[in-house]
C-alpha positions as CSV (number, residue, x, y, z in Angstrom):
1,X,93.3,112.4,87.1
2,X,91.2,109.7,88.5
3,X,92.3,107.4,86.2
4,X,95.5,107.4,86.8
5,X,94.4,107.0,89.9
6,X,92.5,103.8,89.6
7,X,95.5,102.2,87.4
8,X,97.4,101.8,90.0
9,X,95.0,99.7,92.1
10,X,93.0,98.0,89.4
11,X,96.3,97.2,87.0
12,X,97.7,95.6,90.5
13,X,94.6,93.9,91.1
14,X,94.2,92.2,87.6
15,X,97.9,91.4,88.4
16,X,96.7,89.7,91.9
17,X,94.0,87.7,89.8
18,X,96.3,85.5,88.3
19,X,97.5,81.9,89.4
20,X,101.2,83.0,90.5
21,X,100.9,86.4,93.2
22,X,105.2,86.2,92.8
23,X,104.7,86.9,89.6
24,X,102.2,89.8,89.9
25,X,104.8,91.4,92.1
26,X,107.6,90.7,89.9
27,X,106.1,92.3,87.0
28,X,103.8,95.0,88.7
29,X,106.0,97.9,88.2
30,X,106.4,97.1,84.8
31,X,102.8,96.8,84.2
32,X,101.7,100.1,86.2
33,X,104.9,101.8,83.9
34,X,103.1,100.7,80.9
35,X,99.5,101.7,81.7
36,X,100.9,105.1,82.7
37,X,102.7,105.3,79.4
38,X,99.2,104.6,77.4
39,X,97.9,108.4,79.1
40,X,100.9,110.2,78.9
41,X,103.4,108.6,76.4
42,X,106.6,109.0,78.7
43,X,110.0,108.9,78.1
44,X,112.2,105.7,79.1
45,X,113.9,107.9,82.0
46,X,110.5,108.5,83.3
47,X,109.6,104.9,83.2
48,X,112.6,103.8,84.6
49,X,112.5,106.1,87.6
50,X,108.6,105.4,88.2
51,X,109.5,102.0,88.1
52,X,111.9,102.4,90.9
53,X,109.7,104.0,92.7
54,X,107.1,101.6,92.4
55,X,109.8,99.0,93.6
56,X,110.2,100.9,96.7
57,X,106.7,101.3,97.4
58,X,105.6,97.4,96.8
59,X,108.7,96.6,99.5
60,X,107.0,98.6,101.9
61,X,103.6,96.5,101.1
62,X,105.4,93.9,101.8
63,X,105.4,94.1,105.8
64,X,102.8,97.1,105.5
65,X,99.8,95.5,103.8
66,X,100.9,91.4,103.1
67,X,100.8,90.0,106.6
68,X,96.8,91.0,107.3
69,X,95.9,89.7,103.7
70,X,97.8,86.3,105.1
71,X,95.9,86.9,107.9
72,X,92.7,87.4,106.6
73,X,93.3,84.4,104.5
74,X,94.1,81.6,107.1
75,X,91.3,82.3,109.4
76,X,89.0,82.0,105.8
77,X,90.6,78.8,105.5
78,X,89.9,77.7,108.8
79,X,86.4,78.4,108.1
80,X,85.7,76.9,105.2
81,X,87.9,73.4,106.7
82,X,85.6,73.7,109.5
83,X,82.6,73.8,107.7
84,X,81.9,77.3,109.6
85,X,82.1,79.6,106.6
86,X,78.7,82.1,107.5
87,X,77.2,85.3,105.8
88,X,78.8,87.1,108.4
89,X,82.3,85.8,108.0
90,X,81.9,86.4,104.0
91,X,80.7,90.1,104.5
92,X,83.4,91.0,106.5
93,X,86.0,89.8,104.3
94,X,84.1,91.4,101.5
95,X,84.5,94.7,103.8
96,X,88.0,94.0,104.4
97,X,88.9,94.1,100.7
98,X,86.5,97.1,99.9
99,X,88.3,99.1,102.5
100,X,92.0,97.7,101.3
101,X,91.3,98.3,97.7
102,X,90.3,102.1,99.0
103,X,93.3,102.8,100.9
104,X,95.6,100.9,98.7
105,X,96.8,104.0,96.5
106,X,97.6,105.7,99.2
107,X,101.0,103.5,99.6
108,X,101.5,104.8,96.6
109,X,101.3,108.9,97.1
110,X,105.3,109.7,96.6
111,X,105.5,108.2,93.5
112,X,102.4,109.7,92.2
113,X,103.3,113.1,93.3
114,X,107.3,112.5,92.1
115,X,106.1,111.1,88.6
116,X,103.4,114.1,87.8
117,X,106.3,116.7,89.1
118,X,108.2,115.6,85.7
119,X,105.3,115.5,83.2
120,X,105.3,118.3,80.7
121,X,102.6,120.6,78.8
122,X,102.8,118.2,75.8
123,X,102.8,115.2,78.1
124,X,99.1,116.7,80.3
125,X,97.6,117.5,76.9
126,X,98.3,113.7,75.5
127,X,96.8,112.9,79.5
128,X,93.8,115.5,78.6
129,X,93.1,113.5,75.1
130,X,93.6,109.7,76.4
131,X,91.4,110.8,79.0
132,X,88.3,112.0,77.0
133,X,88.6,109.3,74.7
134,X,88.9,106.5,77.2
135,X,85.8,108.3,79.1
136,X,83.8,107.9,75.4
137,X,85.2,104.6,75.1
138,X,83.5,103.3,78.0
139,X,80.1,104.8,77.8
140,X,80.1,103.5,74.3
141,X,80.5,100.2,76.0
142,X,77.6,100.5,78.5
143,X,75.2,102.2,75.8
144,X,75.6,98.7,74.5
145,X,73.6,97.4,76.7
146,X,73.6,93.2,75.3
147,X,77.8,93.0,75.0
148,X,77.9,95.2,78.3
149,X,76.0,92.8,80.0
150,X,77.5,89.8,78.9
151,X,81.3,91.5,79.3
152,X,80.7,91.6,82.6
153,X,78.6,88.3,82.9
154,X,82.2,86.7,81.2
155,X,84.2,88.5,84.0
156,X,82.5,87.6,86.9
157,X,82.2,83.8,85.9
158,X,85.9,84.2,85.1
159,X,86.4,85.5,88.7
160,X,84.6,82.6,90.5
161,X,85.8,80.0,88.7
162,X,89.2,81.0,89.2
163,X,88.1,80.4,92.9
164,X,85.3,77.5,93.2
165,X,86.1,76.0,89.5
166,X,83.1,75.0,87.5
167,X,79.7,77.3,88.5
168,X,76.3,75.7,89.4
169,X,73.3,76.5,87.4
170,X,71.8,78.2,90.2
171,X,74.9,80.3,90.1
172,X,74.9,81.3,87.0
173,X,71.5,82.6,87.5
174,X,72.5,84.7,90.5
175,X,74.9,86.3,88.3
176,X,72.6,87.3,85.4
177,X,70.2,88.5,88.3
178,X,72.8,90.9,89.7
179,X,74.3,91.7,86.2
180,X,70.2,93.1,85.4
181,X,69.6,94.4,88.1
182,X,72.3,96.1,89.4
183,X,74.7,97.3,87.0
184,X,77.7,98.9,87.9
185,X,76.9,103.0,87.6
186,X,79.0,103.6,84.4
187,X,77.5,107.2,83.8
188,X,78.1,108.5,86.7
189,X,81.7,107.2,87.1
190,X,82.3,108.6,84.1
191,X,80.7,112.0,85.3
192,X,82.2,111.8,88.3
193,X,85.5,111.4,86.3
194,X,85.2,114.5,84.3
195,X,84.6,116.7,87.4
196,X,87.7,115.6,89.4
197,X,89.6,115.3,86.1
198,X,88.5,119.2,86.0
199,X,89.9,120.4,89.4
200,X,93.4,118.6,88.4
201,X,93.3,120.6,85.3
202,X,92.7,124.1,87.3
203,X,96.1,123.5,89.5
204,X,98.1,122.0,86.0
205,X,99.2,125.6,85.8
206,X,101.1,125.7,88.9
207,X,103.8,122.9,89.6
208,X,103.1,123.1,93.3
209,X,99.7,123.7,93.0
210,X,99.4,120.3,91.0
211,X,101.6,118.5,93.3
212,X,99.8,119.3,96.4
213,X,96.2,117.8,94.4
214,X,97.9,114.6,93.0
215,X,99.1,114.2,96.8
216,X,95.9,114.9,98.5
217,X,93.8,112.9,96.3
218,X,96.1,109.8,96.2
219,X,95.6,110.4,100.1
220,X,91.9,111.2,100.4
221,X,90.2,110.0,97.3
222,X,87.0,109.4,98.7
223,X,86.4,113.1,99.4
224,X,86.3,114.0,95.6
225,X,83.6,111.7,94.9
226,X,80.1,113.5,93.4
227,X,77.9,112.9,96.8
228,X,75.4,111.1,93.4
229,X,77.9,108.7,92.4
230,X,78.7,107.9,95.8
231,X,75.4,106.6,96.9
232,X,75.2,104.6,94.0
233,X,78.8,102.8,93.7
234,X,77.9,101.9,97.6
235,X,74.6,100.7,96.4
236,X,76.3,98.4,93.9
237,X,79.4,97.6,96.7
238,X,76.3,96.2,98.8
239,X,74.6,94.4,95.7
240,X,78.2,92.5,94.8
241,X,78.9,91.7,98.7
242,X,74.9,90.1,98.7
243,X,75.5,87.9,95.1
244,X,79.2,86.5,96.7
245,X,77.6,85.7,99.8
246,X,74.5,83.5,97.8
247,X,77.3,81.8,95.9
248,X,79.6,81.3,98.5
249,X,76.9,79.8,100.7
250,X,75.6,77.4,97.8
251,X,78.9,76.0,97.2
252,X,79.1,72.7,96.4
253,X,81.5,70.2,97.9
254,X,83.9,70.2,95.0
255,X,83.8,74.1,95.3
256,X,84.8,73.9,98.8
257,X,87.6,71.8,98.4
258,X,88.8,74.1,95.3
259,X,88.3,77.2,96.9
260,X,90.3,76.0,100.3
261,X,93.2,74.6,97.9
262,X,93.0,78.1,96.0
263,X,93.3,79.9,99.1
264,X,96.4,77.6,100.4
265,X,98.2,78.3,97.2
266,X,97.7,82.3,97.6
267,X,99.1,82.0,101.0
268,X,101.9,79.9,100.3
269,X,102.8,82.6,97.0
270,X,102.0,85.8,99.7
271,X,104.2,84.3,102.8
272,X,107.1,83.5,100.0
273,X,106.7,87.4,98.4
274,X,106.8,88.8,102.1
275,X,110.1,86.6,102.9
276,X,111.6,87.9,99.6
277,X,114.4,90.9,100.6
């Protein structure tokens, strides 16, 4: 279930990633219909309603959750123009987008709840099998340790550039550091997966009884975390917050001036999604 979970918040932050954030919006129910459609293979009524749904719920993002990130934002920009931008500042940011991307689903809880209400026994046992098979998937992927290193090394150099444009040599090398030393704890996600994946599966027998989980744990899914995966995913939290505060404070003067045109542009494209009826 924890997926399903997760594809909410990670499909909409890919989304977020690109160049145009009116886009992202535009298209995010769509997207979110289709990852949900790759673990349970709905019908096009469910998709249709779940993406009205979704609708609803991004409109209430729109004055719930858009004016701090255009907040948060602006007074970045007026740090990095004043030539003020400081470890703290970065870490608290950082914090601030730890802490949205963990409450985030919960903006979503009706529709989760509404959506799982109409999935049937042949629908939860093509969600049991996409599960499993995803959860292999990616352990095969970290058990290959050279092209899951250098997966991630491409992503986060994708990510910064986005930002600060072309990366320094010095850089580069604090992102192989962090990519050795700290990897993200794939094995115990996956674990941790499996275990909440199994307390969903002991309440699929009772509509109500599955209801009241999907609700609770779109609400509260910290508390379902194994105590072993949680120490570690912080541990890794606090490793990526130290490697974008050594890059961000060894920006370059170009990367300055890219990064504060970046952030302009995001503002601009988040004030025009929040005017948007």
């Amino acid at each position: 279930m924890q997926k399903i979970l997760l594809l909410i918040a990670v499909s909409f932050t890919c989304l977020t990633a690109c160049s145009r954030l009116d886009i992202a919006f535009n298209w995010a129910d769509t997207f979110i219909a289709s990852k949900v459609d790759d673990y349970f293979d709905i019908s096009s009524k469910q998709s249709a309603a779940l993406k009205k749904s979704l609708q609803h719920d991004f409109d209430k993002i729109k004055t719930a959750v858009l004016p701090d990130w255009i907040d948060n934002a602006k007074d970045l920009e007026q740090d990095i123009s004043k030539g003020t931008l400081s470890e703290a500042k970065i870490s608290s940011v950082f914090s601030m987008v730890m802490k949205n991307v963990e409450q985030f689903t919960a903006h979503f809880t009706d529709t989760a709840v509404g959506f799982i209400a109409t999935a049937d026994s042949k629908q939860l046992a093509y969600f049991s099998k996409a599960f499993h098979e995803k959860n292999k998937e990616d352990l095969e992927k970290f058990h290959n340790t050279k092209k899951y290193q250098n997966d991630y090394k491409e992503k986060y150099h994708k990510y910064f550039k986005m930002f600060l444009g072309s990366l320094t040599d010095s850089q580069k090398a604090l992102i192989e550091k962090h990519i050795s030393e700290s990897p993200f704890p794939v094995e115990l996600k996956v674990k941790n997966k499996e275990a909440v994946f199994q307390k969903f599966l002991k309440e699929s027998g009772s509509l109500e009884g599955m209801k009241a989980f999907v609700r609770d744990f779109y609400a509260h899914p910290e508390i379902y975390n194994d105590p072993q995966y949680q120490k570690a995913f912080s541990e890794y939290q606090r490793n990526l917050q130290r490697l974008i505060v050594d890059v961000l404070l060894n920006m370059t003067a170009q990367q300055k001036k890219e990064l504060l045109e970046n952030l302009q542009e995001k503002v601009s494209q988040l004030e025009r999604i929040r005017s948007r009826s």
